[in-house]
C-alpha positions as CSV (number, residue, x, y, z in Angstrom):
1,X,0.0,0.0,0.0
2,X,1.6,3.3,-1.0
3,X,1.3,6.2,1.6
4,X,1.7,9.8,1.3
5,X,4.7,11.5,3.4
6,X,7.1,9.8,5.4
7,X,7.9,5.7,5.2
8,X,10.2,3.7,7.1
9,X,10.6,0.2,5.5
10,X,12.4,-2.8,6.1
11,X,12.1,-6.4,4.9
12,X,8.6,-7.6,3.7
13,X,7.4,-4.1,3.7
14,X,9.8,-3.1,1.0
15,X,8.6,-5.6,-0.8
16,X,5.1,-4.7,-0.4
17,X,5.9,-1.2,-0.9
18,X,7.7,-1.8,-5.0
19,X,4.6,-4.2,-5.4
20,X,2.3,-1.3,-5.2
21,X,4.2,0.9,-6.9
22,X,4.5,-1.5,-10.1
23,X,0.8,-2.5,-9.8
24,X,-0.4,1.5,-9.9
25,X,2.2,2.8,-12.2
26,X,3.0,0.0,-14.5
27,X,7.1,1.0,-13.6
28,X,9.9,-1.1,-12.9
29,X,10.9,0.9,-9.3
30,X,10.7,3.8,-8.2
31,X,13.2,6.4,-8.3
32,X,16.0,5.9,-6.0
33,X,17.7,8.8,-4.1
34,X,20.5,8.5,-1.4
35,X,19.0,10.5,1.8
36,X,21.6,13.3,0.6
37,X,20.5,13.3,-3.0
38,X,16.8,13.8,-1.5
39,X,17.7,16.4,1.3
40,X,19.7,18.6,-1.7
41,X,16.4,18.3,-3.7
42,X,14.2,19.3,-0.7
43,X,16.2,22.3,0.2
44,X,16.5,23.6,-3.4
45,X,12.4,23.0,-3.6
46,X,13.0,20.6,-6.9
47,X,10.2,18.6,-7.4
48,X,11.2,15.2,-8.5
49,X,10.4,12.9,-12.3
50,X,8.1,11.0,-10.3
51,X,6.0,11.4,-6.5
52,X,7.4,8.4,-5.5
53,X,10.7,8.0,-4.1
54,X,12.8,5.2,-2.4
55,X,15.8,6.4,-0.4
56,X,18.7,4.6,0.5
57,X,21.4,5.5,3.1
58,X,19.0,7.0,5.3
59,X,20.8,5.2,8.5
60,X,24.1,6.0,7.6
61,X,23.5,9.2,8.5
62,X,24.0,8.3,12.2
63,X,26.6,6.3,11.1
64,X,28.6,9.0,10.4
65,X,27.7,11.8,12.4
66,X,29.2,12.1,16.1
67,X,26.2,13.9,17.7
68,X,23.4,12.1,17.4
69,X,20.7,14.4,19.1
70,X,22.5,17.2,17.1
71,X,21.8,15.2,13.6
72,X,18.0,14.6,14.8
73,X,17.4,18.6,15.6
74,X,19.1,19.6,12.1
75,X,17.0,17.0,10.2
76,X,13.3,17.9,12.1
77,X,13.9,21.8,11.5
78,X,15.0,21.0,8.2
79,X,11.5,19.2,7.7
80,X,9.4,21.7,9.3
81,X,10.9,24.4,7.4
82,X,10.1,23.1,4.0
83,X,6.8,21.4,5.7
84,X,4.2,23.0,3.2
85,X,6.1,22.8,0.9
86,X,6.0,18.9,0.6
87,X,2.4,19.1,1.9
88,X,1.6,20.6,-1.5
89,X,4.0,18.4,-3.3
90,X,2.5,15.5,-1.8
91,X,5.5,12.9,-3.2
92,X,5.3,9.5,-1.2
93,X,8.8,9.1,0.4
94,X,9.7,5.6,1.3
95,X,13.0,5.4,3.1
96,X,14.3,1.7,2.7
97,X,16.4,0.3,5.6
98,X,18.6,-2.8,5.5
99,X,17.0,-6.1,6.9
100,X,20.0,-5.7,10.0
101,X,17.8,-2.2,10.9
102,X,15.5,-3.5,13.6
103,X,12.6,-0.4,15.1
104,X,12.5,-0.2,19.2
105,X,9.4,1.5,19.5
106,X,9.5,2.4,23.4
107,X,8.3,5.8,24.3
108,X,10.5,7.1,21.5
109,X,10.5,5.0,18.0
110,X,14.4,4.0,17.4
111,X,16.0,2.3,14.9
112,X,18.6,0.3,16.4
113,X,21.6,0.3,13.7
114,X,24.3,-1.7,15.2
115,X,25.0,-2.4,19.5
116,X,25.9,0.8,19.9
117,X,23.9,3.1,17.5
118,X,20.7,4.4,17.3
119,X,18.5,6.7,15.6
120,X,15.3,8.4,17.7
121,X,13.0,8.8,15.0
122,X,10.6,10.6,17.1
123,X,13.1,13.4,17.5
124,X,13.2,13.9,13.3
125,X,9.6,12.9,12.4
126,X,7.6,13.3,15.6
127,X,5.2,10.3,16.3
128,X,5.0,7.6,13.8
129,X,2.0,5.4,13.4
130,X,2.5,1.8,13.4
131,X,1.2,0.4,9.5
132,X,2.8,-3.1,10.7
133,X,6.1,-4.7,12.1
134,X,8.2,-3.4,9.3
135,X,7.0,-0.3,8.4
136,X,6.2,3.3,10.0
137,X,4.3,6.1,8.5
138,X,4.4,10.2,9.2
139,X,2.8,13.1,7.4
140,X,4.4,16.0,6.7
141,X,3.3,17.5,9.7
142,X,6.3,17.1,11.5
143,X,5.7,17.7,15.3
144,X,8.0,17.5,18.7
145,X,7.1,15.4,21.2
């Protein structure tokens, strides 16, 4: 099932997730940006070939970054600057995360990337609604918690 706004997929969700995407477009796969590629495009208010988007690399951020809650401030005013923006653009943005990505959904939704890293996803996206064990869904109304 394709959603509108923010997707966090793993395993058989990705899978679900090209399904759709080939049954309602009569395509291949979607587009695929790295999680730079997309933020450049965002930023510069470039509307994409197509609404749908996969994105890989999205966890290496945090891989590579050395302040975690730093990264996770930068990215949610970064997405509630250009909020209405993607409101009125609308794209469906699934970011796809390797199978060894598992989500700890405590009072904060994580995404545990190795023994020692994690991601708070509530910090960038606000909260995210459980669609099913491998996959997470936000509008664009970004929101603190």
């Amino acid at each position: 099932m394709l959603m509108t706004g923010y997707n966090l997929v793993r395993g058989p969700a990705v899978e679900a997730f090209r399904a759709s995407f080939t049954h309602r477009y009569h395509r291949p796969e979607p587009e695929t940006l790295s999680a730079v590629a997309l933020l450049r495009h965002i930023e510069r208010k470039e509307r994409l070939e197509h609404k749908v988007i996969q994105v890989a690399g999205f966890p290496d951020l945090w891989r590579v970054c050395d302040d975690d809650e730093r990264l996770a401030r930068m990215l949610f005013g970064f997405f509630f600057r250009r909020m209405n923006w993607l409101q009125n653009w609308n794209p469906y943005i699934y970011f796809i995360l390797p199978a060894d990505v598992t989500f700890n959904n405590a009072a904060h939704l994580y995404l545990r990337l190795s023994s020692d890293v994690y991601a708070d996803m509530t910090a960038v996206f606000g909260q995210m609604r459980q669609v099913s064990s491998d996959h997470y869904h936000h509008n664009f109304t970004v929101s603190q918690v």
